[in-house]
DRENTORKOL-3810 file (N, C-alpha, C; in nm, 4 decimals):
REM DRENTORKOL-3810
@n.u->15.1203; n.v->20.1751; n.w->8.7271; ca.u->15.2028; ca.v->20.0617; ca.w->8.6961; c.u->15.1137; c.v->19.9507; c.w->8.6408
@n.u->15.1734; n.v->19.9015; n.w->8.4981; ca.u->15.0948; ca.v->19.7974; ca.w->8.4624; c.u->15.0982; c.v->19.6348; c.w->8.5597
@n.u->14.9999; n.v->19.5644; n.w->8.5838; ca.u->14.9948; ca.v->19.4855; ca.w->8.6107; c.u->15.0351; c.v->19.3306; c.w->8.4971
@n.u->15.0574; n.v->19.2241; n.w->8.5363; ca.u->15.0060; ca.v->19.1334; ca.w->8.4078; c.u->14.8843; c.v->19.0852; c.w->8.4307
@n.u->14.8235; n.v->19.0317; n.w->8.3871; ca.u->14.6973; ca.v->19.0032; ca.w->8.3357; c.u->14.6932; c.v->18.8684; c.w->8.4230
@n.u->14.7893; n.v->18.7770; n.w->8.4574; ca.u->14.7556; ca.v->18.6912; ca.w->8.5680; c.u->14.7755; c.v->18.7185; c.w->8.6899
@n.u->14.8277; n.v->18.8325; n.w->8.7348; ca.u->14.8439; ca.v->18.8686; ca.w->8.8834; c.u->14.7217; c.v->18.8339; c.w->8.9298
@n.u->14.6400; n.v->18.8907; n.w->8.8984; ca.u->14.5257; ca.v->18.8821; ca.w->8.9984; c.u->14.4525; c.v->18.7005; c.w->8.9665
@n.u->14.4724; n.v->18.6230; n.w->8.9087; ca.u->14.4464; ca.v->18.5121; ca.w->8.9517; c.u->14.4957; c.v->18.4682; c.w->9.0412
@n.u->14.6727; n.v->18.5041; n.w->9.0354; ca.u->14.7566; ca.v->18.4484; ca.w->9.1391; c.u->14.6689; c.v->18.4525; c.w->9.2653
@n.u->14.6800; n.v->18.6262; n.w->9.2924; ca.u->14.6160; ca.v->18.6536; ca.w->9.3966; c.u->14.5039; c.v->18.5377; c.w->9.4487
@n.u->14.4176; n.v->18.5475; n.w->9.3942; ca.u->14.2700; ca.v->18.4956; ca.w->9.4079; c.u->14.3029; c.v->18.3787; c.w->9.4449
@n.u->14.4300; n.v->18.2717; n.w->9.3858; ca.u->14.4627; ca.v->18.1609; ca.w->9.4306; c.u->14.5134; c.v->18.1238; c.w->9.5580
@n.u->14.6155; n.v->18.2234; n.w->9.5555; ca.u->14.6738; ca.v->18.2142; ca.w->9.7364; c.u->14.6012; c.v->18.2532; c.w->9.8363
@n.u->14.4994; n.v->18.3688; n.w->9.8026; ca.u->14.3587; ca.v->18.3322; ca.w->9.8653; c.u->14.2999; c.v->18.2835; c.w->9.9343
@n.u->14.2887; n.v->18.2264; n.w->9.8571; ca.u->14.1903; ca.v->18.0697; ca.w->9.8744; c.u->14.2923; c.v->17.9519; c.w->9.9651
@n.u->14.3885; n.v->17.9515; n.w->9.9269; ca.u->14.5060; ca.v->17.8397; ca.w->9.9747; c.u->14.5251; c.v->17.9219; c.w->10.1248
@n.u->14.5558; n.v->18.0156; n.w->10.1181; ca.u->14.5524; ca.v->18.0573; ca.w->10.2527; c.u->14.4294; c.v->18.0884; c.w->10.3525
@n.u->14.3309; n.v->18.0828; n.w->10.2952; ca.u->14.2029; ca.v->18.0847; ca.w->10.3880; c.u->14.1730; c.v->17.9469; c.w->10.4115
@n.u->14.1994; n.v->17.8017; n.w->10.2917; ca.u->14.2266; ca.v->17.7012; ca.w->10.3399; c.u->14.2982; c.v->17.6500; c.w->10.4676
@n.u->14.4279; n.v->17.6756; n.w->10.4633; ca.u->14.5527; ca.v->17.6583; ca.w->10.5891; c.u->14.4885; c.v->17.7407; c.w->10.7120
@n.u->14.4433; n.v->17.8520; n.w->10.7047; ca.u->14.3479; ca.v->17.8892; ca.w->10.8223; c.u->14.2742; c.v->17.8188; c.w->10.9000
@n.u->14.1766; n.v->17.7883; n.w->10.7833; ca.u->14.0177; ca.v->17.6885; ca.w->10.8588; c.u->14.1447; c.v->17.5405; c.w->10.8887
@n.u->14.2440; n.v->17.4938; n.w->10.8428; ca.u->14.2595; ca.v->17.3557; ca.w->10.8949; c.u->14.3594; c.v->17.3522; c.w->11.0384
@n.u->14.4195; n.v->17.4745; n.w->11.0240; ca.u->14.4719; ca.v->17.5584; ca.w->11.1388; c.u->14.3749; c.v->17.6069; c.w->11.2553
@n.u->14.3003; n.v->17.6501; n.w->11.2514; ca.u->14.2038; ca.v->17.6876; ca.w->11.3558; c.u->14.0915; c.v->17.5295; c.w->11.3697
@n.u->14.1326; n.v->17.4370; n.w->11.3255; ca.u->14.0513; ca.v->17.3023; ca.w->11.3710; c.u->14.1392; c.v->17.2374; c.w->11.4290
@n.u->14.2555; n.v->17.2653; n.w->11.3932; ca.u->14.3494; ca.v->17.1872; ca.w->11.4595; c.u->14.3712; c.v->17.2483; c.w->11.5752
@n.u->14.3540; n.v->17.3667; n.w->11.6197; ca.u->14.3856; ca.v->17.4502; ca.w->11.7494; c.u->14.2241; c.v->17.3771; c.w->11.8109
@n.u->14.1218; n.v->17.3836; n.w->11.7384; ca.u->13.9964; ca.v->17.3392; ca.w->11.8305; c.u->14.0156; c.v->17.2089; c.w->11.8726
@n.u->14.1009; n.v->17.1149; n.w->11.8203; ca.u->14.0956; ca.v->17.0032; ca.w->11.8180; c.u->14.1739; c.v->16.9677; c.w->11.9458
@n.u->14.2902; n.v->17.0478; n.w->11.9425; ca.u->14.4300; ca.v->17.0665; ca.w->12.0928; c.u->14.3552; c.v->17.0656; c.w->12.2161
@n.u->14.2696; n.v->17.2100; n.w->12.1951; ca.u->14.2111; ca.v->17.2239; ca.w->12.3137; c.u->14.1740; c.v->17.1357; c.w->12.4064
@n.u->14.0728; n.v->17.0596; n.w->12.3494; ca.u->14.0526; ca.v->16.9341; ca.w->12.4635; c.u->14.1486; c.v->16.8381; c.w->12.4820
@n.u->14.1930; n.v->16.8013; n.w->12.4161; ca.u->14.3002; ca.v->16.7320; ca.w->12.4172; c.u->14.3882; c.v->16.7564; c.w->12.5865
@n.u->14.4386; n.v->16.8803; n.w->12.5134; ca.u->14.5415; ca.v->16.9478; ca.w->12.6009; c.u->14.4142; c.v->16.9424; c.w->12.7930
@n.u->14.3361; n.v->16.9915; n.w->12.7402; ca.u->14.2207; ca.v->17.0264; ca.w->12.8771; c.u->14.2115; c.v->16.8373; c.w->12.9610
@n.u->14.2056; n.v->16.7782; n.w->12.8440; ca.u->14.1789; ca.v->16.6228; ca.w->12.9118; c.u->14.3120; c.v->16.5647; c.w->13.0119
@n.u->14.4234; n.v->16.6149; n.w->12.8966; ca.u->14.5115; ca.v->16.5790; ca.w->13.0267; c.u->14.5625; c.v->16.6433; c.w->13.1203
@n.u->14.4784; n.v->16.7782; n.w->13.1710; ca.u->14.5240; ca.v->16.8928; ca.w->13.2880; c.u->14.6395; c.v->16.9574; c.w->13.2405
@n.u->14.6240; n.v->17.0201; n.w->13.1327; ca.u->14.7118; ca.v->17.0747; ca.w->13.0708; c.u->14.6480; c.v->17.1799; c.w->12.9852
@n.u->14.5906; n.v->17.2810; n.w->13.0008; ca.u->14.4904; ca.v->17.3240; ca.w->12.8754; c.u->14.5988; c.v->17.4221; c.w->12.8545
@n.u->14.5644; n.v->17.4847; n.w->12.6788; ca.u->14.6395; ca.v->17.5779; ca.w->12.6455; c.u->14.6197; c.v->17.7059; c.w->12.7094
@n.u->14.6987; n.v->17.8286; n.w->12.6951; ca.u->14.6620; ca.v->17.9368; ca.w->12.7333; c.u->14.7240; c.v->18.0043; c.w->12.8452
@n.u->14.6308; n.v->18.1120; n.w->12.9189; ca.u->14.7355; ca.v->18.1503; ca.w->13.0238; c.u->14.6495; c.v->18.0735; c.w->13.1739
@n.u->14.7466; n.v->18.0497; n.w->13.2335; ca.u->14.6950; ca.v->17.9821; ca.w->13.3589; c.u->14.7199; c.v->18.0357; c.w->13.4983
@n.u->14.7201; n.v->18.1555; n.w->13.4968; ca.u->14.6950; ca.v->18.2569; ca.w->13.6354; c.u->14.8538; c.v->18.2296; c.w->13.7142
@n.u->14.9208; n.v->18.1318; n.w->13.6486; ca.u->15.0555; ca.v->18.1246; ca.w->13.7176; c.u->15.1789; c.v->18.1782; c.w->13.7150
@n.u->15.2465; n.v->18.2651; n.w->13.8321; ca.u->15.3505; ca.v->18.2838; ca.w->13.7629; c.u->15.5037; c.v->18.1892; c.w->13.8729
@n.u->15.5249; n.v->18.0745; n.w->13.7674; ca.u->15.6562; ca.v->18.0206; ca.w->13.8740; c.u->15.7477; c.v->18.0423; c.w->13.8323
@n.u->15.7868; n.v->18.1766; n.w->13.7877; ca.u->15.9362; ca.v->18.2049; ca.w->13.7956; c.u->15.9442; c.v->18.3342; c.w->13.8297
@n.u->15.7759; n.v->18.4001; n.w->13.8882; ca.u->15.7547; ca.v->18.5414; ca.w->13.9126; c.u->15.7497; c.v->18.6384; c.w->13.8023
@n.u->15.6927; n.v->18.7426; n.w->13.8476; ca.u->15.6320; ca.v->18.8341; ca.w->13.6963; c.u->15.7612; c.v->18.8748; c.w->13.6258
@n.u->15.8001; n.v->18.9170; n.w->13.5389; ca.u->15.9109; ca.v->18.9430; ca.w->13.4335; c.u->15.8393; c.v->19.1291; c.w->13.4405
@n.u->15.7870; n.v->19.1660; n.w->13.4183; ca.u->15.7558; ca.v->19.2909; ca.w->13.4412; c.u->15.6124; c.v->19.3033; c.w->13.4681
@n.u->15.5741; n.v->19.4658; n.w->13.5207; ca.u->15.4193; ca.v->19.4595; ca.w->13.5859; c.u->15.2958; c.v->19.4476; c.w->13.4831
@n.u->15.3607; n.v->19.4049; n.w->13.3697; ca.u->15.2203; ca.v->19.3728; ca.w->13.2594; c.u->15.2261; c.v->19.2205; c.w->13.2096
@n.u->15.3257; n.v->19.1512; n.w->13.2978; ca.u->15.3314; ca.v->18.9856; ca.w->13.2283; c.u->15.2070; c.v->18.9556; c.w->13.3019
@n.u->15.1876; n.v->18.8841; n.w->13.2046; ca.u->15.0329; ca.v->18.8004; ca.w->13.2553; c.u->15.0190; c.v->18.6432; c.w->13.3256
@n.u->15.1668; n.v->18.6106; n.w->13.3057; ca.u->15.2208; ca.v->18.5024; ca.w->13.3956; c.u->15.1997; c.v->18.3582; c.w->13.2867
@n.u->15.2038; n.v->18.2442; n.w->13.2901; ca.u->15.2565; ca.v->18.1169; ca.w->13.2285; c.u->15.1355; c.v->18.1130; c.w->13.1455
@n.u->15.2029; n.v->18.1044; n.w->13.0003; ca.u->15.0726; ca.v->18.0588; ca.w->12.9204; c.u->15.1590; c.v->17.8999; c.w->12.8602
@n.u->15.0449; n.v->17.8047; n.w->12.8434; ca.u->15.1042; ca.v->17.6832; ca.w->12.8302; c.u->15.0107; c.v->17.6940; c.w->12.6320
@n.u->15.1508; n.v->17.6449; n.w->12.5597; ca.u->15.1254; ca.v->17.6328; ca.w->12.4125; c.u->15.1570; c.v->17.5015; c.w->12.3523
@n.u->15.0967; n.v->17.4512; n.w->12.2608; ca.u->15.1754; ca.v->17.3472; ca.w->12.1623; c.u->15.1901; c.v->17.3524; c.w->12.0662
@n.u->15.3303; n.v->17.2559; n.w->12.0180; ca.u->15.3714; ca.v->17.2999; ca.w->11.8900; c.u->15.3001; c.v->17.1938; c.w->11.8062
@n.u->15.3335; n.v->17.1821; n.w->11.6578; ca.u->15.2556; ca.v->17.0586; ca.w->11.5479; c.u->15.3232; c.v->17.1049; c.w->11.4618
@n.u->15.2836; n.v->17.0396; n.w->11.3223; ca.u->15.3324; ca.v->17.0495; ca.w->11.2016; c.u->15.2186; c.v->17.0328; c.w->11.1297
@n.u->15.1898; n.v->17.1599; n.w->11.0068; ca.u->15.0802; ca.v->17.1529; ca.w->10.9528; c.u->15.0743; c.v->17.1645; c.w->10.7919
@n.u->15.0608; n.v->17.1075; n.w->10.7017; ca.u->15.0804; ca.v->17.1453; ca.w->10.5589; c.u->15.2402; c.v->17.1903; c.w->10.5145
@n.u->15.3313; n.v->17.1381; n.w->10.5883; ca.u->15.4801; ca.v->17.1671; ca.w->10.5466; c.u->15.5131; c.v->17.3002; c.w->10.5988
@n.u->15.4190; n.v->17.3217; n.w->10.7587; ca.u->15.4944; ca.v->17.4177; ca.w->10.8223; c.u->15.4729; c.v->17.3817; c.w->10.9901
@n.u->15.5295; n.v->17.4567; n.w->11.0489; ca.u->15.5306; ca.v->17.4419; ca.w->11.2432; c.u->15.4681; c.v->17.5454; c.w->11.2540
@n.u->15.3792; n.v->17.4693; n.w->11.3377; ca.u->15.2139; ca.v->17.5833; ca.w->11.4358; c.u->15.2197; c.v->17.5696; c.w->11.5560
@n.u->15.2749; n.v->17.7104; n.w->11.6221; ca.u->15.2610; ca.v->17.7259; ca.w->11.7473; c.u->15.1022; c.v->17.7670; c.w->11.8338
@n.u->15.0878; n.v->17.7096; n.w->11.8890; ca.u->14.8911; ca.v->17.7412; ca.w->11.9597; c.u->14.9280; c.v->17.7379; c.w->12.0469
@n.u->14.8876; n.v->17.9055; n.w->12.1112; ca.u->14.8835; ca.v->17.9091; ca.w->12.2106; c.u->14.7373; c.v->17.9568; c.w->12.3002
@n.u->14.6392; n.v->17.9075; n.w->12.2044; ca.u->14.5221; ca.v->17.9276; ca.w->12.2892; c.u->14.4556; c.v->18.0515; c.w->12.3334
@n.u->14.5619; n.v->18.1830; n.w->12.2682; ca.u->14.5282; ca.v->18.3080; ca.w->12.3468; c.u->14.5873; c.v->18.3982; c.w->12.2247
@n.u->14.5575; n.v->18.5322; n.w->12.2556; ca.u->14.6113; ca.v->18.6552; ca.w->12.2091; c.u->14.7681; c.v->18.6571; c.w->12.2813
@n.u->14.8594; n.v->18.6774; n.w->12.2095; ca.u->14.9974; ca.v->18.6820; ca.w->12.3138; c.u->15.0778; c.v->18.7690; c.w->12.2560
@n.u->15.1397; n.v->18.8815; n.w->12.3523; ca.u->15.2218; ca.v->18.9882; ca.w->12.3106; c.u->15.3302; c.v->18.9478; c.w->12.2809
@n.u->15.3991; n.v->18.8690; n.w->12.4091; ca.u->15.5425; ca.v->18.8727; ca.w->12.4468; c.u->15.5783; c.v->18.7587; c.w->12.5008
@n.u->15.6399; n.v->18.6980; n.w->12.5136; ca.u->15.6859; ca.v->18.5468; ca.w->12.5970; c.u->15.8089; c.v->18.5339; c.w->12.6091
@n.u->15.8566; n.v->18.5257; n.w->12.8024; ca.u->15.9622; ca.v->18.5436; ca.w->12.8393; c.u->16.0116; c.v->18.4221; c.w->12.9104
@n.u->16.1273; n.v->18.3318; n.w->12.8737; ca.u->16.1563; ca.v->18.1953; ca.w->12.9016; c.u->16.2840; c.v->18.2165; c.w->12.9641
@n.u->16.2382; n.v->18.0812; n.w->13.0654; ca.u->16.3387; ca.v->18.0334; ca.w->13.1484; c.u->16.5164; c.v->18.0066; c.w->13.0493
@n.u->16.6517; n.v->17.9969; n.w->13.0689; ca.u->16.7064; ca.v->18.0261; ca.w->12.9639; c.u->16.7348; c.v->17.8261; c.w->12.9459
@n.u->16.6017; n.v->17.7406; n.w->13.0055; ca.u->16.6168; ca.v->17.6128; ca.w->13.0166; c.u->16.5024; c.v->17.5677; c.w->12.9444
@n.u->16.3886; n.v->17.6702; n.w->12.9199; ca.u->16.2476; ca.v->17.6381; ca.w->12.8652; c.u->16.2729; c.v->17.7324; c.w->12.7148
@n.u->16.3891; n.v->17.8249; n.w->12.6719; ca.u->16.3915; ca.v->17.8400; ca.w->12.6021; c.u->16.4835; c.v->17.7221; c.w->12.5124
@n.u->16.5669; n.v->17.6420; n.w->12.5326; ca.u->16.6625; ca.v->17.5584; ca.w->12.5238; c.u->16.5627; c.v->17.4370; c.w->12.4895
@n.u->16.4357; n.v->17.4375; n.w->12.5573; ca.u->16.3126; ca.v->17.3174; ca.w->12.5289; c.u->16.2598; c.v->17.3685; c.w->12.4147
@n.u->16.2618; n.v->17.4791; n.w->12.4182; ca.u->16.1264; ca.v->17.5277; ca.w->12.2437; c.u->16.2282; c.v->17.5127; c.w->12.1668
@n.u->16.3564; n.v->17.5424; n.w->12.1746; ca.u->16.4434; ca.v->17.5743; ca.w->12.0681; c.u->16.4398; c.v->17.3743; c.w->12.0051
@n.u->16.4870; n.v->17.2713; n.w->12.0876; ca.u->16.4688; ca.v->17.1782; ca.w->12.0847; c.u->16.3401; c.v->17.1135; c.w->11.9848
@n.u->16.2156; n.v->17.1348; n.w->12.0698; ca.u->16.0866; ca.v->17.1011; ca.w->12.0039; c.u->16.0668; c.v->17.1590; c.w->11.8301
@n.u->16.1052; n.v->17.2858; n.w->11.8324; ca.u->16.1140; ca.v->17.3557; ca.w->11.6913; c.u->16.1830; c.v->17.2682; c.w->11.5956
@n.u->16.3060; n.v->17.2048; n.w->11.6280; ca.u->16.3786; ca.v->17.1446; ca.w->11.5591; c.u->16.2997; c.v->17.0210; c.w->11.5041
@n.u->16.2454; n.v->16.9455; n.w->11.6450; ca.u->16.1541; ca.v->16.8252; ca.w->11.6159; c.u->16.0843; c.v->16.8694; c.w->11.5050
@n.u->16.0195; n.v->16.9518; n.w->11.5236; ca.u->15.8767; ca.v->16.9491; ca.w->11.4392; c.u->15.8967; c.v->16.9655; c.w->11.2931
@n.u->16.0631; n.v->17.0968; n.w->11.2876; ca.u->16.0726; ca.v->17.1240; ca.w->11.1628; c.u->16.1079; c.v->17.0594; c.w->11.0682
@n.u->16.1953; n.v->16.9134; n.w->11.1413; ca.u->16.2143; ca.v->16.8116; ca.w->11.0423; c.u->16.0464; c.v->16.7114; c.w->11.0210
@n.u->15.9682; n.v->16.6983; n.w->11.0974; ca.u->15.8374; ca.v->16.6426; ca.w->11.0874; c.u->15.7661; c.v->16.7540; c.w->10.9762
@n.u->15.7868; n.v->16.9014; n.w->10.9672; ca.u->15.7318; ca.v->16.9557; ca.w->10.8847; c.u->15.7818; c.v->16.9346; c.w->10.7630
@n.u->15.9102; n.v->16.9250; n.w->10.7355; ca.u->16.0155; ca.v->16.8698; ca.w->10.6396; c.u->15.9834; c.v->16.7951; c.w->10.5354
@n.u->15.9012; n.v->16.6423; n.w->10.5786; ca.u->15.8853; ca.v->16.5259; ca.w->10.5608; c.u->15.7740; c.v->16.5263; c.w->10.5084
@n.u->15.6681; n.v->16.6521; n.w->10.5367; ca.u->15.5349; ca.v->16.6654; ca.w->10.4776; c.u->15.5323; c.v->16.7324; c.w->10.3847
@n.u->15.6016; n.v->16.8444; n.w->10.3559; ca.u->15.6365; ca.v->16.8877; ca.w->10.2035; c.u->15.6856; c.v->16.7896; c.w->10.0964
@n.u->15.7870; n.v->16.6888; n.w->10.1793; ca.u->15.8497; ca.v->16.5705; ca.w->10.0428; c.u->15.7524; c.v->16.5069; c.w->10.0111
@n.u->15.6204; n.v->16.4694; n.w->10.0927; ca.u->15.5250; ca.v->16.3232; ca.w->10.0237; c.u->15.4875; c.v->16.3792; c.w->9.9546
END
């Protein structure tokens, strides 16, 4: 199959734009960390489980935050994460926060 002759700039461009949004994405997760750690809150999983295990491989409460980054919502959660199983009152909170952010992400695509 022929290609056109600018595909592969494209490529090379989004690239780059996306290895950009990475590195400012992974500074912004370095940046949470303490943050989150200063006010007894660090991201990640925290050996807790207060609503009890959901099955024998949950790893129990990982605490995440949301942001808005380059005209999108970044969830950090500090960790590798399979699966995440919510209260149907803490899902009702993310669903909430998502909304926040997505109009804050909204607002950064228009400037």
């Amino acid at each position: 199959m022929d290609e056109s002759p600018h595909h592969g700039d494209r490529w090379f461009k989004d690239a780059a734009r996306q290895g950009e949004a990475r590195e400012r994405i992974a500074a912004l997760v370095d940046d949470l960390v303490p943050v989150t750690h200063q006010r007894g809150r660090s991201l990640g999983t925290t050996g807790e489980y207060p609503h009890g295990a959901l099955t024998p491989d949950d790893k129990g409460e990982i605490r995440f935050a949301i942001t808005a980054e380059s005209g999108r919502v970044v969830l950090a959660f500090g960790t590798t994460v399979q699966w995440i199983g919510f209260t149907p009152q803490g899902a009702v909170d993310l669903a909430d926060a998502l909304v926040r952010w997505a109009k804050s992400a909204r607002l950064q695509q228009e400037v």
